[in-house]
C-alpha positions in Angstrom: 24.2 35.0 2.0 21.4 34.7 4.8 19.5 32.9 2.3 22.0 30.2 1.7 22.2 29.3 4.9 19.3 29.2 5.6 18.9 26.9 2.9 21.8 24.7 4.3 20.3 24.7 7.7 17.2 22.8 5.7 19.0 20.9 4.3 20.8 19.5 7.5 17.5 19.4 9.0 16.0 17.0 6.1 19.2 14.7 5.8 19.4 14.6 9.6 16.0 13.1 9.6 16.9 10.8 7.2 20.0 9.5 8.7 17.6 9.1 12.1 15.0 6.8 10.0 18.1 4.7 8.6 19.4 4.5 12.2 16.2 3.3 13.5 15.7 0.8 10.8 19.0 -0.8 11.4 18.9 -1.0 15.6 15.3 -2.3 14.6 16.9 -5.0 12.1 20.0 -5.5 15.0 16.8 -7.0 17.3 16.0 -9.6 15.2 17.2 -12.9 15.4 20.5 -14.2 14.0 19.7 -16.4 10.9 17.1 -13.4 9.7 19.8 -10.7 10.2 21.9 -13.2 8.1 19.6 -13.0 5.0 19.9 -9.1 5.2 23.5 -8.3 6.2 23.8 -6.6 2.6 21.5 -4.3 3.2 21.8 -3.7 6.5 25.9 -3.1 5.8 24.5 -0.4 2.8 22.2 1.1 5.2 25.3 1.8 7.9 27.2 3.0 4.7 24.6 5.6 3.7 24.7 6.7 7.5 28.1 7.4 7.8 27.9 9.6 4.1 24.7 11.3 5.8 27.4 12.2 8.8 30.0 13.4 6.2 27.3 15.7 4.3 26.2 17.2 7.6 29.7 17.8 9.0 30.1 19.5 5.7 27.3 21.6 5.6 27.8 22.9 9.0 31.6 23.3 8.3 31.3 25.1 4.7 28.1 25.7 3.4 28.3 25.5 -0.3 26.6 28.5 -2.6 26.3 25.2 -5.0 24.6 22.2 -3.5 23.2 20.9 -7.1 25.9 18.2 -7.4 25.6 17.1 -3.8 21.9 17.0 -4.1 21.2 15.1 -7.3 23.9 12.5 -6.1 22.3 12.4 -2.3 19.0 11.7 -4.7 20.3 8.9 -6.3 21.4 7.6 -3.6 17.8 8.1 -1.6 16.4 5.9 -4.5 18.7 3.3 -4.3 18.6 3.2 -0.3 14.6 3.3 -1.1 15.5 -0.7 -2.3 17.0 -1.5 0.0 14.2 -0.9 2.8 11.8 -2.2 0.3 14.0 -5.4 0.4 14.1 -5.2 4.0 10.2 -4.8 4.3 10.0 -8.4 2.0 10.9 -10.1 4.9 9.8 -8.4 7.6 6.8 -7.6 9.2 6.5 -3.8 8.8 6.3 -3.6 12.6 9.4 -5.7 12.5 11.4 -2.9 11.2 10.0 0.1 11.8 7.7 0.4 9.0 
């Protein structure tokens, strides 16, 4: 049992990383000015969106820590790829300094 936590406490530690990169990126993207946030509201909306399912996977973990994270994970991965993108549409029209990059 030691093990599995420990493995969720990784696990927590990786996604909370992530959800801090997303964060950044979007106060970053918040900065800009209006009519460029305008051309990215739909990935800056999916962005929030994967935040607030990082939050609910790391609530989770802490709360009940699963013996059988394999469905989580490949789902979480697909979802990585596709939020992958989405920053990569956001870098197409910024600056990497503009957003974090």
């Amino acid at each position: 049992m030691k093990d599995v936590q420990s493995y969720c406490n990784n696990v927590i530690g990786e996604l909370t990383v992530w959800k801090a990169k997303m964060y950044d990126v979007v106060r970053r993207v918040d900065k800009v000015s209006s009519g460029d946030k305008a051309k990215l509201l739909n990935q800056v909306n999916d962005l929030h969106i994967f935040i607030e399912e990082l939050e609910n996977r790391i609530d989770r973990l802490r709360r009940e820590c699963p013996l059988d994270w394999k469905p989580d994970q490949i789902e979480m991965e697909t979802k990585f790829d596709h939020l992958k993108g989405k920053y990569n549409d956001l870098e197409a029209n910024f600056s990497p300094g503009d957003i974090g990059g």
